[in-house]
C-alpha positions as CSV (number, residue, x, y, z in Angstrom):
1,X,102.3,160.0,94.0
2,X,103.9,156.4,93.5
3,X,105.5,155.9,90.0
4,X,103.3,154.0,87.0
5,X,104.5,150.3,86.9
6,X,105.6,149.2,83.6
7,X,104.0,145.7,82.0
8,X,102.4,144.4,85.1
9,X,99.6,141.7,85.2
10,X,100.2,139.5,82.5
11,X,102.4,136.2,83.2
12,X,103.6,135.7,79.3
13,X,107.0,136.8,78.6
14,X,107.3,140.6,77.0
15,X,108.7,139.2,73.9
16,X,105.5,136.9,73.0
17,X,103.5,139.8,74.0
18,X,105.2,142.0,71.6
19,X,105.3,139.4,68.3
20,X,104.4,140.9,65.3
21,X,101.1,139.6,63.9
22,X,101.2,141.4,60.3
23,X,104.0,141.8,57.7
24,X,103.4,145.5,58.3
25,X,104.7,145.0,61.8
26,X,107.6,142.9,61.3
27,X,111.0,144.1,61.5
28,X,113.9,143.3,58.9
29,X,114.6,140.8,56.6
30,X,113.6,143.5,53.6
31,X,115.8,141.3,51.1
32,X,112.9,138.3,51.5
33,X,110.0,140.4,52.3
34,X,110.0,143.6,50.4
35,X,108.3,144.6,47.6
36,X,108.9,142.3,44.6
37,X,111.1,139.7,46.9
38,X,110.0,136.1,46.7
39,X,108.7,135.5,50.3
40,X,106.9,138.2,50.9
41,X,105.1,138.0,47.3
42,X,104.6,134.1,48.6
43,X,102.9,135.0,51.7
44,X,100.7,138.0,50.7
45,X,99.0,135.5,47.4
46,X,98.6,132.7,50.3
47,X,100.9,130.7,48.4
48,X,103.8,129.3,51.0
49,X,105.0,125.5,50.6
50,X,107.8,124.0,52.7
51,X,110.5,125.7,53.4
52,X,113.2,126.1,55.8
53,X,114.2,129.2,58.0
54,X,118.1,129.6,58.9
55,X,118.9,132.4,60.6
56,X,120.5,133.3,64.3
57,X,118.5,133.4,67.2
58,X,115.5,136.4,67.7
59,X,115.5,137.1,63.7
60,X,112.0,136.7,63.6
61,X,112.0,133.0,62.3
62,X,108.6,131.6,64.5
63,X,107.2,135.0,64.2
64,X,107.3,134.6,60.6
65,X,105.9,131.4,60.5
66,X,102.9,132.5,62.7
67,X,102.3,135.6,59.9
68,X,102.4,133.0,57.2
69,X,99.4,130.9,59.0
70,X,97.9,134.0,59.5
71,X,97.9,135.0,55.8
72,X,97.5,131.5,54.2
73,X,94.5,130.6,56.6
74,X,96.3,127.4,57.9
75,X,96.0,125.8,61.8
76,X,99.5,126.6,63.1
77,X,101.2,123.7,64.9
78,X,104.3,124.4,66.6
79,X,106.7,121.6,67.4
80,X,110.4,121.6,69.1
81,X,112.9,118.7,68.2
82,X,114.1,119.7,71.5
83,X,111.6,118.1,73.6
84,X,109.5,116.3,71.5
85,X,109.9,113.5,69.3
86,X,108.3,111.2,66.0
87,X,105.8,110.2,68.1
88,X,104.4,113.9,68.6
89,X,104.7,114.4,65.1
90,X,102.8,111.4,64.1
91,X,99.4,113.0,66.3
92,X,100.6,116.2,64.5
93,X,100.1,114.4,61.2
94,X,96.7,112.5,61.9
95,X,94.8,115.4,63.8
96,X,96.2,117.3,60.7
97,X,94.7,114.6,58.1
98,X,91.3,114.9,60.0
99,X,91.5,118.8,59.7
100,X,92.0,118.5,56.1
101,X,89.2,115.7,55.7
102,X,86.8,117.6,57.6
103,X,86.9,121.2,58.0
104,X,88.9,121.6,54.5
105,X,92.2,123.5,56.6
106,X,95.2,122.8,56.1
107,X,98.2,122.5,58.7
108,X,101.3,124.2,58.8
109,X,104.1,122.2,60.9
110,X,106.2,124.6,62.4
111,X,109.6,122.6,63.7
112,X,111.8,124.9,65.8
113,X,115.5,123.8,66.3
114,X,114.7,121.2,63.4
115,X,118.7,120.8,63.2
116,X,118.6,118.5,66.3
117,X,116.5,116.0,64.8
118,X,118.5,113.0,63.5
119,X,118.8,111.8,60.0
120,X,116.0,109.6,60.3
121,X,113.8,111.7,62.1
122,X,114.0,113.8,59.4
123,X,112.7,111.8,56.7
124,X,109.7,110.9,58.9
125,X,108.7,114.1,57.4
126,X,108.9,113.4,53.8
127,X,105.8,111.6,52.7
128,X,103.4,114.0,54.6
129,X,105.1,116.9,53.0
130,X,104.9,115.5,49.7
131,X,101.0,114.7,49.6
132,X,100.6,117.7,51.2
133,X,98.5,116.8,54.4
134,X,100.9,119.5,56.2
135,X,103.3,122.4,54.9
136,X,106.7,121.9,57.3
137,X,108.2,125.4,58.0
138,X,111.7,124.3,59.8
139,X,113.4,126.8,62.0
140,X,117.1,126.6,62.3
141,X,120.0,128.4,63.5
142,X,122.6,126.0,62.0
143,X,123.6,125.8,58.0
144,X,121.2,123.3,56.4
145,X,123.5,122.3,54.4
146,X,125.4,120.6,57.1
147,X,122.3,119.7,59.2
148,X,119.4,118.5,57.6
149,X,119.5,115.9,54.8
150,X,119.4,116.4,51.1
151,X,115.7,114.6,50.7
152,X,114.5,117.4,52.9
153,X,116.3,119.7,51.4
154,X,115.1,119.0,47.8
155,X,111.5,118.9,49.1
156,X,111.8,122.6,51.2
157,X,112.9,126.1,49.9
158,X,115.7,127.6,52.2
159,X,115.4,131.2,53.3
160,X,117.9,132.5,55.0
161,X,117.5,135.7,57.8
162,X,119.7,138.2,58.9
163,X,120.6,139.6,62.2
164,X,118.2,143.1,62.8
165,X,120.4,146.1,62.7
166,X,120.6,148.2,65.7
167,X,117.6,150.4,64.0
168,X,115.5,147.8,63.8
169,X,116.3,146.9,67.7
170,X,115.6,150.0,68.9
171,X,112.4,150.4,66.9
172,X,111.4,146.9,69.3
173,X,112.4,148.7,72.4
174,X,110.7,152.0,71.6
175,X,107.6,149.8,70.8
176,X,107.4,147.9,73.9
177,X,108.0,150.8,75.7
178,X,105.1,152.7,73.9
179,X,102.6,150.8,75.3
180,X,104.1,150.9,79.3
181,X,102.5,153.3,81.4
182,X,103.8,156.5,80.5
183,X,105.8,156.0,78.4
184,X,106.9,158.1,75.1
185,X,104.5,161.0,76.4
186,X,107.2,163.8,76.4
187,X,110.5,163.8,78.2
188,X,109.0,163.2,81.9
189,X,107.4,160.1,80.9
190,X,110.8,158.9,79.3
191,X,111.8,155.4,81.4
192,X,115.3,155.2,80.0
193,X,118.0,157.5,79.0
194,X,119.6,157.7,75.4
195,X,122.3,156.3,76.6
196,X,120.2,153.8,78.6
197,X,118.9,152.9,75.4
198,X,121.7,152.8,73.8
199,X,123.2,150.3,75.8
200,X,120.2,148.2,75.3
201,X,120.2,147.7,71.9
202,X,124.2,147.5,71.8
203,X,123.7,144.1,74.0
204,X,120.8,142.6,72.3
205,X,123.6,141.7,69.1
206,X,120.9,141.9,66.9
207,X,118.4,139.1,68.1
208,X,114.8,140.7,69.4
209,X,114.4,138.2,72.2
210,X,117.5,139.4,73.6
211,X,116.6,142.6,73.5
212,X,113.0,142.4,74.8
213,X,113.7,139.7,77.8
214,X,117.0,142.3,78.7
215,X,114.2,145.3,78.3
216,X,111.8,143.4,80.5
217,X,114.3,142.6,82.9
218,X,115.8,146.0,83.3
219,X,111.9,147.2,84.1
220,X,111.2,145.0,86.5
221,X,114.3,146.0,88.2
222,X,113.2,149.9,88.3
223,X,109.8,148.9,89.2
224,X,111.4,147.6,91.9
225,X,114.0,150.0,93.2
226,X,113.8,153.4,93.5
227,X,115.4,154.7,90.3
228,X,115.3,158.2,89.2
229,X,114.0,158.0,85.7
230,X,115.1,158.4,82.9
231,X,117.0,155.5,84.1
232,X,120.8,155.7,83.2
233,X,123.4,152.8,81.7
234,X,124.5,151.9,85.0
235,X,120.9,151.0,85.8
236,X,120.5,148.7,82.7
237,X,124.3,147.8,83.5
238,X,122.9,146.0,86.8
239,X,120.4,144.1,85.3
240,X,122.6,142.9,82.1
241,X,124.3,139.4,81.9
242,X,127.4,138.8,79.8
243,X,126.7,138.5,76.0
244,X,127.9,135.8,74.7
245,X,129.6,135.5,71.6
246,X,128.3,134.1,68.5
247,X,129.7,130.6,68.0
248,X,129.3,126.9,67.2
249,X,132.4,124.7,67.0
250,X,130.9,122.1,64.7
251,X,128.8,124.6,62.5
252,X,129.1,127.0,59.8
253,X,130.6,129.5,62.5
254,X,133.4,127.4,63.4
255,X,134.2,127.4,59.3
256,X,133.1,131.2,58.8
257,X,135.7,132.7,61.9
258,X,138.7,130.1,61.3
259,X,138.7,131.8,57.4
260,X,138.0,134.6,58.6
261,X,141.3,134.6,61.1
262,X,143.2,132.9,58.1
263,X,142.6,135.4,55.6
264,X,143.1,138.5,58.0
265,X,146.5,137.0,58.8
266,X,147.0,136.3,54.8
267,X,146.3,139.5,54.1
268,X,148.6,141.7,56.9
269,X,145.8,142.9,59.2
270,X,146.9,141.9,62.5
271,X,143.6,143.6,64.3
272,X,141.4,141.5,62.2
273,X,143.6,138.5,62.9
274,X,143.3,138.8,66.5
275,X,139.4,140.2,66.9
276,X,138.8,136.8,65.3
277,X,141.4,134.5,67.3
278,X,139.9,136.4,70.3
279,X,136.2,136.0,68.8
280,X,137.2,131.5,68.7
281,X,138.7,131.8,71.9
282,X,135.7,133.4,73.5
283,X,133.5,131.1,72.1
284,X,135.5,128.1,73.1
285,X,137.2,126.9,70.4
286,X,140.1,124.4,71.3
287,X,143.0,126.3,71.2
288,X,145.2,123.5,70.2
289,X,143.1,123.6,67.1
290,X,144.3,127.1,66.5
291,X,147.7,126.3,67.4
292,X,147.5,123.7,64.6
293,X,145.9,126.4,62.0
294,X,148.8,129.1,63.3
295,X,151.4,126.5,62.0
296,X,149.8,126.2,58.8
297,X,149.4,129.6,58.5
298,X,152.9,129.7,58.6
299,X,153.6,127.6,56.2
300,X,151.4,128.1,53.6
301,X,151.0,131.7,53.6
302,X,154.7,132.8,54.9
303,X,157.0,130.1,54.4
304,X,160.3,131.1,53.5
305,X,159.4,134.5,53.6
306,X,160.2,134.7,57.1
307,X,161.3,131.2,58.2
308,X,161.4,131.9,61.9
309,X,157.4,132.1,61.2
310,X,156.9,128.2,61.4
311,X,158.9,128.5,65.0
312,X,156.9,130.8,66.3
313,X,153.9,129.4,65.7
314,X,155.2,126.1,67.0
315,X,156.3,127.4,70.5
316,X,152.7,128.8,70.3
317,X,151.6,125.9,70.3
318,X,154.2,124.5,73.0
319,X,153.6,127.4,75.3
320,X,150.0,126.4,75.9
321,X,150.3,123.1,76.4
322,X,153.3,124.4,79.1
323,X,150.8,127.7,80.7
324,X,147.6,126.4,79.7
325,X,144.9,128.8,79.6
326,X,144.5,131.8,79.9
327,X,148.4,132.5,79.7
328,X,148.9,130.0,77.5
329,X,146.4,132.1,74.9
330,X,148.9,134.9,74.8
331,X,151.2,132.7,73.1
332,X,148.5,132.1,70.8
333,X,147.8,136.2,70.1
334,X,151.6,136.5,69.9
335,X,152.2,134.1,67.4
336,X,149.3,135.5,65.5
337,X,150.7,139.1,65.6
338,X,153.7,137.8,64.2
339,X,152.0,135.9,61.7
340,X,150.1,138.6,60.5
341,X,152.9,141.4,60.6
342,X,155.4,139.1,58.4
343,X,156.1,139.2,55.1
344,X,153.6,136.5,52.9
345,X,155.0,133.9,50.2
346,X,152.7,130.8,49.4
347,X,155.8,129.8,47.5
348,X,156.5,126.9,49.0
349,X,152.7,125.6,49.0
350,X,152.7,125.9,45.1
351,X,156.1,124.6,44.6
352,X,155.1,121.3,46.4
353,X,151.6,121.4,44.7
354,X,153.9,121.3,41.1
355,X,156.0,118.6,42.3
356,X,153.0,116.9,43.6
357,X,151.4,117.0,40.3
358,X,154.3,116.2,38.4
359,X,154.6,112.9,40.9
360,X,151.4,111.4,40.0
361,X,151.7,112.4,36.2
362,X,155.3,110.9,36.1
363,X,154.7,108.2,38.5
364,X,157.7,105.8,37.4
365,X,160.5,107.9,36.4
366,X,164.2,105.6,37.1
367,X,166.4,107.7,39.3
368,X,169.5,108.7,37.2
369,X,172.5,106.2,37.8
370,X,174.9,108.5,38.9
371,X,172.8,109.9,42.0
372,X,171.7,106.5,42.9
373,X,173.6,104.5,45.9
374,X,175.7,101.6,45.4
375,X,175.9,99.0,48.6
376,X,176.7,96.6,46.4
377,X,179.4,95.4,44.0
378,X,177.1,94.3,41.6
379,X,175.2,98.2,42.2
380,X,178.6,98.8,41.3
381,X,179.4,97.0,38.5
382,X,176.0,98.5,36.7
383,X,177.1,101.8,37.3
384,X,175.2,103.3,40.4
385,X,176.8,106.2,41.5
386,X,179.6,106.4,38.5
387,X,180.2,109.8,37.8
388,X,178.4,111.8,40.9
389,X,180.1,115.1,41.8
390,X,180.1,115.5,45.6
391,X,179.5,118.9,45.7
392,X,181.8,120.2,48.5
393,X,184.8,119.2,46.5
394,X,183.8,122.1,44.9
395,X,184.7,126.0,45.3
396,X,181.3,127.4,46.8
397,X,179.7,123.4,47.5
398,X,178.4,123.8,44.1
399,X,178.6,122.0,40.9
400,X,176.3,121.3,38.2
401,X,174.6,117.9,37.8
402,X,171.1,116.7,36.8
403,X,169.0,115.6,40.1
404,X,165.7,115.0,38.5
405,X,164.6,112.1,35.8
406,X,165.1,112.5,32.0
407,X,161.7,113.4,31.2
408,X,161.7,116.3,34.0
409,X,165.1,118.1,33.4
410,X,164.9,122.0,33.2
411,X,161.9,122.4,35.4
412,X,161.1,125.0,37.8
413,X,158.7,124.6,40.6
414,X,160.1,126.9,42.9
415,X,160.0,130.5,42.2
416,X,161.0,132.8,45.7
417,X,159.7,136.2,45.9
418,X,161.8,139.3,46.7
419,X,160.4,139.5,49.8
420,X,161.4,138.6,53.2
421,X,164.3,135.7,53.3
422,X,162.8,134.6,49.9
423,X,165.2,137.5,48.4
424,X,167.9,136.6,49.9
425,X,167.1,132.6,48.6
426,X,166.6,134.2,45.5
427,X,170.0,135.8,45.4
428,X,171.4,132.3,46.0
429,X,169.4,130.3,43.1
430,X,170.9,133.4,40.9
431,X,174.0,133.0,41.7
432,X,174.3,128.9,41.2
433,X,172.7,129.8,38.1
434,X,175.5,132.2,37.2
435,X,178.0,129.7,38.3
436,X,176.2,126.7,35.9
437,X,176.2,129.2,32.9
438,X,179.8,130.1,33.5
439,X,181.0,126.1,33.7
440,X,178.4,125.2,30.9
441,X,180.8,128.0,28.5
442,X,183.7,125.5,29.1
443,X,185.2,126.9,31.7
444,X,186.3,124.4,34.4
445,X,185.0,123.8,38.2
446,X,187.5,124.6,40.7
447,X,188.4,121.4,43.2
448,X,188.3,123.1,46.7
449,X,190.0,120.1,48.1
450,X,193.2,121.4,45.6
């Protein structure tokens, strides 16, 4: 007896197949669409206005949209900015202001990927929102904020989706799988192994599509083969492509991981530090870019803690322009272990930010005479330079003279910690201290030259 095939006869893609058509059925986002939570207490009174979805890919965005048609009794349109334009939307509009004229229905407008319309594209949307001939629902997988204008933003409410945990994955798998041939009757009807399984949902990174189109794929493939079922990981293993990693250069991801990476370093943890350098690097992030954040890493969050820090980073940076990649990234991950495993002092960050301020709030302040150059007689005459102390005369190169302008004298911007080289700077600042107290009380300053 030949073995049951699994989801044959239909040509639409197991993933529309399977699309929730009831809140009941949909998976995840409980913190919008559980009891009490604004969307879902929208959608159940029939009560949705414009709004955008942002969220990552298979978190149920177009599925929800579809349930709030559903719910709200409103003609669903669906519309990609990928591959159609204004034009589109303006039939969109006019069949929708008939609809409304005539049969008393309104329209909702559902834009998918509405981040790749332009500026201008995206006000054609405005007045039509506003009288109301359609509701918009925009779909996005990119922070609005950066993406869509403000006009559209002040006219839509922004929910924002999560990723589906690995529960909420397998509860799609088990689903689909449910209604195969066979299926979930007992263990001989099993398809896939635990482990099988487990793989699955593992791959799918939290996105439903992934995880149904990798579930169809891996069916058709045993279907196809003979497979002893349950079917085991290196079965599914066959069928799976390389995830990729979750990244946009010029999005909110690019800003989320390069903080991410800059406070693991900050903060010491060298295996968060490279999981996310890794993470950039994977997603094909420029890696001279993080060469240039390494070095200011260095600086602002090391310093003179450990100044061979600001070296490292820039042979880092040197090495890959030298190996290129992928060699050249090991310079990168080096630089970053070193980074991240030295001791921290934004000491040098804050002391320039004093200095800074006290710049602009003392913008004009003469230099004092005697530490100003004279390469002229007339300089001379007026007393540039009279009565400067060149300091290696001195026992220890050091004697005590005012550097800084009238109004400033006594300051201190720079405060080392005790840790790393900053102790042993420290040490130093202490001791010329000692040494100005000690020739401040009258006694003399010893002339090294005799």
């Amino acid at each position: 007896m030949t073995e049951p095939t699994l989801f044959q006869g239909s040509a639409e893609p197991l993933a529309a197949r399977m699309r929730p058509k009831t809140l009941d059925q949909f998976l995840g986002q409980e913190h919008l669409l559980g009891p009490g939570k604004a969307l879902g207490d929208l959608i159940r009174r029939g009560d949705v206005g414009s709004c955008i979805f942002w969220g990552p890919p298979g978190s149920g965005k177009t599925t929800l949209a579809k349930i709030i048609a559903n719910y709200t009794e409103r003609h669903f349109e669906p519309f990609s900015a990928v591959t159609e334009g204004v034009a589109r939307v303006r039939e969109i509009i006019k069949e929708a202001e008939e609809r409304l004229k005539y049969q008393g229905q309104g329209t909702i407008l559902f834009c998918d990927e509405i981040h790749r319309f332009n500026k201008a594209q995206q006000d054609a949307f405005l007045p039509w929102v506003e009288n109301g001939i359609i509701t918009l629902i925009g779909a996005t997988t990119e922070n609005p904020s950066f993406e869509l204008t403000s006009a559209l933003l002040s006219r839509c409410r922004v929910f924002v989706l999560e990723p589906l945990n690995d529960e909420h994955i397998r509860t799609v798998l088990e689903r689909a799988l449910e209604q195969s041939r066979g299926a979930g009757k007992g263990e001989e009807g099993r398809v896939l192994s635990e482990d099988a399984m487990d793989l699955l949902v593992t791959h799918a990174q939290g996105d439903a599509r992934r995880a149904l189109n990798t579930l169809e794929a891996v069916l058709k493939h045993i279907n196809a083969s003979p497979v002893p079922r349950p079917a085991s990981p290196e079965v599914v293993r066959q069928v799976l492509e390389k995830p990729l990693p979750v990244y946009d250069k010029a999005g909110e991801q690019h800003y989320n991981l390069i903080s991410a990476l800059h406070k693991a370093v900050r903060g010491s943890d060298v295996d968060g530090a490279l999981y996310w350098l890794a993470r950039m690097l994977a997603g094909g992030e420029d890696p001279l870019y993080l060469a240039r954040r390494l070095v200011r890493m260095a600086i602002e969050d090391i310093g003179l803690a450990d100044p061979r820090a600001l070296t490292v980073a820039l042979a880092a940076k040197d090495a890959y322009h030298f190996l290129g990649s992928p060699e050249g990234e090991l310079g990168l991950a080096e630089a970053t272990i070193y980074l991240a495993t030295a001791p921290k002092s934004n000491r040098v960050t804050t002391a320039f930010g004093a200095a800074q301020a006290a710049a602009e709030e003392h913008p004009a302040e003469p230099v004092p005479l005697h530490i100003r150059q004279a390469p002229t007689p007339l300089m001379k005459e007026l007393g540039y330079g009279e009565g400067y102390k060149y300091a290696h005369n001195y026992e220890h190169a050091y004697v005590p003279q005012e550097y800084l302008p009238e109004s400033l004298r006594g300051q201190k911007w720079y405060r080392p910690t005790e840790f790393g080289y900053e102790k042993t700077i420290a040490e130093r600042i202490e001791f010329w201290e000692r040494l100005k107290q000690r020739m401040g009380s009258g006694e003399p300053p010893q002339d090294a030259g005799g």
